[in-house]
Backbone as ProteinMPNN parsed JSONL, in Angstrom:
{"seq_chain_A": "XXXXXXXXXXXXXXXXXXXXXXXXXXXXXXXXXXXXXXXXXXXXXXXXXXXXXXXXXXXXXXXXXXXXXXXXXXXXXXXXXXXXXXXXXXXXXXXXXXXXXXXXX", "coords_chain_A": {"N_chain_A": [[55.804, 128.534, -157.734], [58.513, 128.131, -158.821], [58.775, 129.406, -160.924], [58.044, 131.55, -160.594], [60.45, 132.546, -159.054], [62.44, 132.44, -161.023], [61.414, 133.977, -163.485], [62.071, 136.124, -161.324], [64.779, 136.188, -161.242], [64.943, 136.148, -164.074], [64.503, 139.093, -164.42], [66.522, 140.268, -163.198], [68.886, 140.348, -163.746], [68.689, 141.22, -166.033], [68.208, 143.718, -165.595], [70.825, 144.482, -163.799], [72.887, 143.698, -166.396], [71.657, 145.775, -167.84], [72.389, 148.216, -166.373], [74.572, 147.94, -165.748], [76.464, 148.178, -168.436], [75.323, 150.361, -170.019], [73.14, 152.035, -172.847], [73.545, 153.624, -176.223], [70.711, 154.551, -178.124], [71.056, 153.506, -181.083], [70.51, 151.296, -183.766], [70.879, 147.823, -183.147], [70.852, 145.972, -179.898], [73.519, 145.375, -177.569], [73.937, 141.711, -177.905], [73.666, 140.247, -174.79], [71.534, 142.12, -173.871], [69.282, 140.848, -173.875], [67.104, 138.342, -173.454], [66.237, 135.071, -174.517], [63.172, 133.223, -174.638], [62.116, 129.372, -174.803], [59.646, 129.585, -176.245], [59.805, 131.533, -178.378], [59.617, 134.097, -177.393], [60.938, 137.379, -177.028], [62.637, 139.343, -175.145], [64.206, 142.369, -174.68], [66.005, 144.412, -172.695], [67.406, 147.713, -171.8], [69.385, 150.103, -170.722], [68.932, 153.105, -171.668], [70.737, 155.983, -172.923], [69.905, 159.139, -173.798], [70.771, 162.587, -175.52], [69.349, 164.203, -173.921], [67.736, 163.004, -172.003], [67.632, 159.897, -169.816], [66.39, 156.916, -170.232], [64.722, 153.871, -169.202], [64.503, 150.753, -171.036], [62.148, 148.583, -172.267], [62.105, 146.343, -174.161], [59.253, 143.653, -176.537], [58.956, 140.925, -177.726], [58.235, 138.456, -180.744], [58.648, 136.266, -183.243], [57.017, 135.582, -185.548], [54.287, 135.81, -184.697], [53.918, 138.325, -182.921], [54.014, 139.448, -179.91], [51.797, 138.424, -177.101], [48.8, 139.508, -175.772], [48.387, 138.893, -172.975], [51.173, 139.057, -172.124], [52.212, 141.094, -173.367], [50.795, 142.106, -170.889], [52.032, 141.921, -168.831], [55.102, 141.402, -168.604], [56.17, 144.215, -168.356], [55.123, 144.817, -165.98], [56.512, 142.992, -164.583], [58.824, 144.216, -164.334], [58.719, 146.59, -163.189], [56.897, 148.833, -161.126], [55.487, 150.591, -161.484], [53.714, 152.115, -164.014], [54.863, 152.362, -167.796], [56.577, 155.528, -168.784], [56.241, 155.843, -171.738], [54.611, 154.536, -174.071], [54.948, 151.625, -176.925], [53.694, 150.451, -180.23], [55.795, 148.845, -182.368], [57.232, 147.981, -184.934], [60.381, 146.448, -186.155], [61.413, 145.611, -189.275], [60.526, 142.57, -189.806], [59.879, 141.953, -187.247], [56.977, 141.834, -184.771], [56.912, 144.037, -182.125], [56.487, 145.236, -179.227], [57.261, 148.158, -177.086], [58.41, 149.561, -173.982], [58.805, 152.366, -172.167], [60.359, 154.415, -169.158], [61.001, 156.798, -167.122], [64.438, 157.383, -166.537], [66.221, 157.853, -163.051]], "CA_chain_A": [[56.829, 129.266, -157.002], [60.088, 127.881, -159.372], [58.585, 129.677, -161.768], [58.185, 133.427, -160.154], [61.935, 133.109, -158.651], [63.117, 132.047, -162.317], [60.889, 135.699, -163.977], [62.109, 137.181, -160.602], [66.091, 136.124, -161.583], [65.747, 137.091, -165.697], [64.748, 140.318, -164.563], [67.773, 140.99, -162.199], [69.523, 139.422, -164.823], [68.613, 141.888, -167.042], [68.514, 144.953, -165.401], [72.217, 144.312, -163.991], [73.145, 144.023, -167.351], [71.392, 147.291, -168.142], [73.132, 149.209, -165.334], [76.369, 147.826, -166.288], [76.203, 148.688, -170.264], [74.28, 151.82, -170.578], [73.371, 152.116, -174.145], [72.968, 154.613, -176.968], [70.155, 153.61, -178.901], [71.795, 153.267, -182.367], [71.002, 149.922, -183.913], [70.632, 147.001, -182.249], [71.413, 145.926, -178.771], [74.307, 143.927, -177.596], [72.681, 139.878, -177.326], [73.734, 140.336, -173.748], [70.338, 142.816, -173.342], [67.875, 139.54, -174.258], [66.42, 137.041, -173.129], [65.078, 135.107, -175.45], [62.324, 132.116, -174.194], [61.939, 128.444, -175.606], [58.217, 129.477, -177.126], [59.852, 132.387, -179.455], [59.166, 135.175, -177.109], [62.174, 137.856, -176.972], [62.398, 140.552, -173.854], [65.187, 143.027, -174.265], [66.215, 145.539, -171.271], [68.525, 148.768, -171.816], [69.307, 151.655, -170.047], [68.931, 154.212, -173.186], [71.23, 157.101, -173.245], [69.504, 160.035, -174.871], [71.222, 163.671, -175.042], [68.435, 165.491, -172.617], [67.52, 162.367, -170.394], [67.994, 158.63, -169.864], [65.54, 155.919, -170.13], [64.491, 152.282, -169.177], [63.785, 150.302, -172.447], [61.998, 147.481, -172.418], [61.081, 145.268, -175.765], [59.016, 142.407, -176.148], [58.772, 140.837, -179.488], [58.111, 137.345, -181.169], [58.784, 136.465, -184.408], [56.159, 135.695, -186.498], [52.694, 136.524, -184.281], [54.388, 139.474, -182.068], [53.527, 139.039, -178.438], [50.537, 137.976, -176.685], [48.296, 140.124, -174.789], [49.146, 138.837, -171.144], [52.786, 138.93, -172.196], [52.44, 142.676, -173.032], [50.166, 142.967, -169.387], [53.211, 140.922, -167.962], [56.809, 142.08, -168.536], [56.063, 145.651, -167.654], [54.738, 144.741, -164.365], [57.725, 142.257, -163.913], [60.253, 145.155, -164.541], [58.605, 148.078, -162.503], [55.39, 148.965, -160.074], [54.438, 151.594, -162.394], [53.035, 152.147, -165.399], [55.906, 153.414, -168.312], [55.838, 157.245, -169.058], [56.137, 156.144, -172.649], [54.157, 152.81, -174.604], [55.127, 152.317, -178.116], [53.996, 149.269, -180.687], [56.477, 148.915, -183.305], [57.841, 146.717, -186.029], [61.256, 146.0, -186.831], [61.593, 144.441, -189.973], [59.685, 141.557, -189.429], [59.476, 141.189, -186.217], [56.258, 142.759, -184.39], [57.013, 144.344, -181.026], [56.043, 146.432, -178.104], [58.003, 148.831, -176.203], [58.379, 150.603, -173.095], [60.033, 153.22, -171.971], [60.413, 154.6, -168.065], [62.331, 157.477, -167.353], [65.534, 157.206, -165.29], [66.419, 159.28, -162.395]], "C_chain_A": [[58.145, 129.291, -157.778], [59.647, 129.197, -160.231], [58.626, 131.815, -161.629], [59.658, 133.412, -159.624], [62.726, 132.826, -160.266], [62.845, 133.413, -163.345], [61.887, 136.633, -162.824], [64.493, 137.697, -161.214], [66.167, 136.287, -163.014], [65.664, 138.807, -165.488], [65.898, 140.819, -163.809], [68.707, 141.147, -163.137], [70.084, 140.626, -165.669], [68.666, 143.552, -166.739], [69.704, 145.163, -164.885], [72.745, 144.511, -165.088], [73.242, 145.553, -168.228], [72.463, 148.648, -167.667], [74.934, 148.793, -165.966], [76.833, 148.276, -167.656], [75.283, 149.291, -170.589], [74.206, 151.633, -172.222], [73.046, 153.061, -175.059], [72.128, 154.063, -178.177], [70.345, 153.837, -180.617], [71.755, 151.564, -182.716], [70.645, 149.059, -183.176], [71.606, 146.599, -181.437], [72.245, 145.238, -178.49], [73.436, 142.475, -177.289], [72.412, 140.246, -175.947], [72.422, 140.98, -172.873], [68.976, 142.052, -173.564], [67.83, 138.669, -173.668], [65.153, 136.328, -173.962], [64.417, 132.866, -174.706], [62.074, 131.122, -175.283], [60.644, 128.769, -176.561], [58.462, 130.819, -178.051], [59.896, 133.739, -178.783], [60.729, 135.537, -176.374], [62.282, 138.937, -176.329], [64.016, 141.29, -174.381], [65.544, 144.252, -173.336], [67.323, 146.259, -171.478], [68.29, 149.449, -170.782], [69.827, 152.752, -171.447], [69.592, 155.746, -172.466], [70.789, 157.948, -173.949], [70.285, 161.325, -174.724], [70.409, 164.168, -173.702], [67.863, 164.345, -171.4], [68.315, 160.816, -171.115], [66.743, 157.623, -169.23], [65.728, 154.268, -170.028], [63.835, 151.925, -170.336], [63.174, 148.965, -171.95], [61.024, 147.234, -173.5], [60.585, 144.422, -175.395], [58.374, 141.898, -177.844], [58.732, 139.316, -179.19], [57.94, 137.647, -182.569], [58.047, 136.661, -185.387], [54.965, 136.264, -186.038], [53.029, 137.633, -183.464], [53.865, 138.333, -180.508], [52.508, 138.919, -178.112], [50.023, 139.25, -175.747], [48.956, 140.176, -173.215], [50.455, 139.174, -171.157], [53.181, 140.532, -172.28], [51.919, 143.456, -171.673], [51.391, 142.786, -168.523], [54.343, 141.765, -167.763], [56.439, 143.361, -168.216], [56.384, 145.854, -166.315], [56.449, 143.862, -163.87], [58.924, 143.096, -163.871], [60.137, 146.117, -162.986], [56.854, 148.387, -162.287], [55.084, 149.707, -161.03], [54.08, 151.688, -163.568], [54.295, 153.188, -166.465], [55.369, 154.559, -168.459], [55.853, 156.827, -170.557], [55.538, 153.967, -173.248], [54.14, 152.692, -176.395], [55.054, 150.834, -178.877], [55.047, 149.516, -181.691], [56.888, 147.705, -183.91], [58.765, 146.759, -186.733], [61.108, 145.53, -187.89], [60.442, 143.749, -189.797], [58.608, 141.03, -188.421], [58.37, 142.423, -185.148], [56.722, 142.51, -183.051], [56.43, 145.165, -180.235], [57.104, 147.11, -177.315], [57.964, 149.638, -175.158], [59.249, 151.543, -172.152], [59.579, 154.332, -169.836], [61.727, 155.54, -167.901], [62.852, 157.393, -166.097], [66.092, 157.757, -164.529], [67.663, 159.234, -162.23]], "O_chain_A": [[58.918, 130.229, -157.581], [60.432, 130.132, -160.078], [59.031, 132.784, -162.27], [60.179, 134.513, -159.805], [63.879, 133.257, -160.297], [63.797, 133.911, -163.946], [62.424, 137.67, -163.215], [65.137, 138.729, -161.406], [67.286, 136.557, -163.452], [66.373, 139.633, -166.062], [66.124, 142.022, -163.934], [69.31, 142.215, -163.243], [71.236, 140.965, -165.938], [69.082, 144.412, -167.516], [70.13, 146.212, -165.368], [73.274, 145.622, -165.123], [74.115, 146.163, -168.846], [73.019, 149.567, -168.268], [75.949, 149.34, -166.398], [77.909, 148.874, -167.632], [74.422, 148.901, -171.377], [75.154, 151.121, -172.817], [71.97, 153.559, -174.728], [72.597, 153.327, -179.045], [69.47, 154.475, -181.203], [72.528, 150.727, -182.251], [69.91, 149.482, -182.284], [72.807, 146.65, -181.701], [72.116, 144.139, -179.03], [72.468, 142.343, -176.54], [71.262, 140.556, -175.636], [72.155, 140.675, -171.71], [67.851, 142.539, -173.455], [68.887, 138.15, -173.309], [63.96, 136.595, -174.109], [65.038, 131.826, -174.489], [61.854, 131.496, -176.435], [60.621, 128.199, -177.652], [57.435, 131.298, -178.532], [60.215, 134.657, -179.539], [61.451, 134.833, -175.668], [61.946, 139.866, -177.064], [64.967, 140.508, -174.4], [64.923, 145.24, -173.729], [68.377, 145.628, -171.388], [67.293, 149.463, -170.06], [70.941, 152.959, -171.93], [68.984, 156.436, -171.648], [71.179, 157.773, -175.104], [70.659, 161.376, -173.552], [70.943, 164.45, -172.629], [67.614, 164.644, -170.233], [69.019, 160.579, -172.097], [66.311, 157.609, -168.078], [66.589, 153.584, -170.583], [62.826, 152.505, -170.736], [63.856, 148.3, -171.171], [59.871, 147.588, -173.747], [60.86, 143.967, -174.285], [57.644, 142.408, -178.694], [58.991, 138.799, -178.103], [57.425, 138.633, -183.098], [58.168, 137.636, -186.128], [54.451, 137.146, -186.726], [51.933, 138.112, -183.174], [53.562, 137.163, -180.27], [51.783, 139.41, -178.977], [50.827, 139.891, -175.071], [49.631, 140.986, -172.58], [50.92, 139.626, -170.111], [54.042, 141.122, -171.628], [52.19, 144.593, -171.286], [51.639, 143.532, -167.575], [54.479, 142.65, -166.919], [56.547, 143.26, -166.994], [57.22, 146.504, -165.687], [57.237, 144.205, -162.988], [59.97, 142.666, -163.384], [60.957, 146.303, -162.088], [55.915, 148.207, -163.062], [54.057, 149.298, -161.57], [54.513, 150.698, -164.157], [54.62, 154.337, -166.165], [54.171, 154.829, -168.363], [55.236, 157.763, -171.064], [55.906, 152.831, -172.945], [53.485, 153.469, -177.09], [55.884, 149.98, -178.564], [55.179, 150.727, -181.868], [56.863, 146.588, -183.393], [58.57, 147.031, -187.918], [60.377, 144.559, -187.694], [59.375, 144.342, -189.636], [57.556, 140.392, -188.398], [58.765, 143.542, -184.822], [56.954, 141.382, -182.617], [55.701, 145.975, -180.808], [57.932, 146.325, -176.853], [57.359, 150.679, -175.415], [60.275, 151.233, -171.548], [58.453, 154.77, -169.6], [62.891, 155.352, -168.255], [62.296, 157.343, -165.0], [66.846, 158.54, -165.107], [68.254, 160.187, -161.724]]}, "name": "protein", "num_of_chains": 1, "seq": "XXXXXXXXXXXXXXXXXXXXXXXXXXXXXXXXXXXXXXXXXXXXXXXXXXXXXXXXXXXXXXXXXXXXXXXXXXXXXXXXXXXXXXXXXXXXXXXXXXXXXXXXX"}
């Protein structure tokens, strides 16, 4: 139970954040859009400014092995009931990630 109100409070956390500091995705995000977990694993949450719409971002990266399976079934679901309109792996640099994107009404 600590443990689902502790996921249930990074995501508030994080989507507050979002809502409060819209962002244009140029670059990387202020820290303020991470949460990053003792076992390496690094969630970031925007609200992406594009010219023609505006999207929910969410990353999920780790440094050296990327993210885990469950971890990519996971954070999605912990953001939002539905399934993103957009699913995208990618790799910074180094660091392997996943992304998803949800568009914003």
């Amino acid at each position: 139970m600590g443990q689902d109100r502790d996921i249930a409070n990074i995501v508030q956390r994080l989507k507050e954040r979002a809502l409060a500091s819209p962002w244009v995705p140029v670059g990387v995000p202020p820290q303020q859009h991470y949460h990053i977990f003792p076992n390496g694993l690094s969630i970031c949450f925007t609200l992406d400014i594009l010219p023609e719409a505006r999207y929910w971002h969410l990353s999920i990266a780790r440094m050296s092995s990327g993210p885990t399976a469950e971890e990519v079934e996971f954070w999605p679901r912990a953001f939002f009931e539905e399934l993103p309109t957009i699913e995208v792996p990618f790799q910074i640099l180094e660091l392997p990630s996943k992304h998803f994107h949800w568009r914003a009404e």
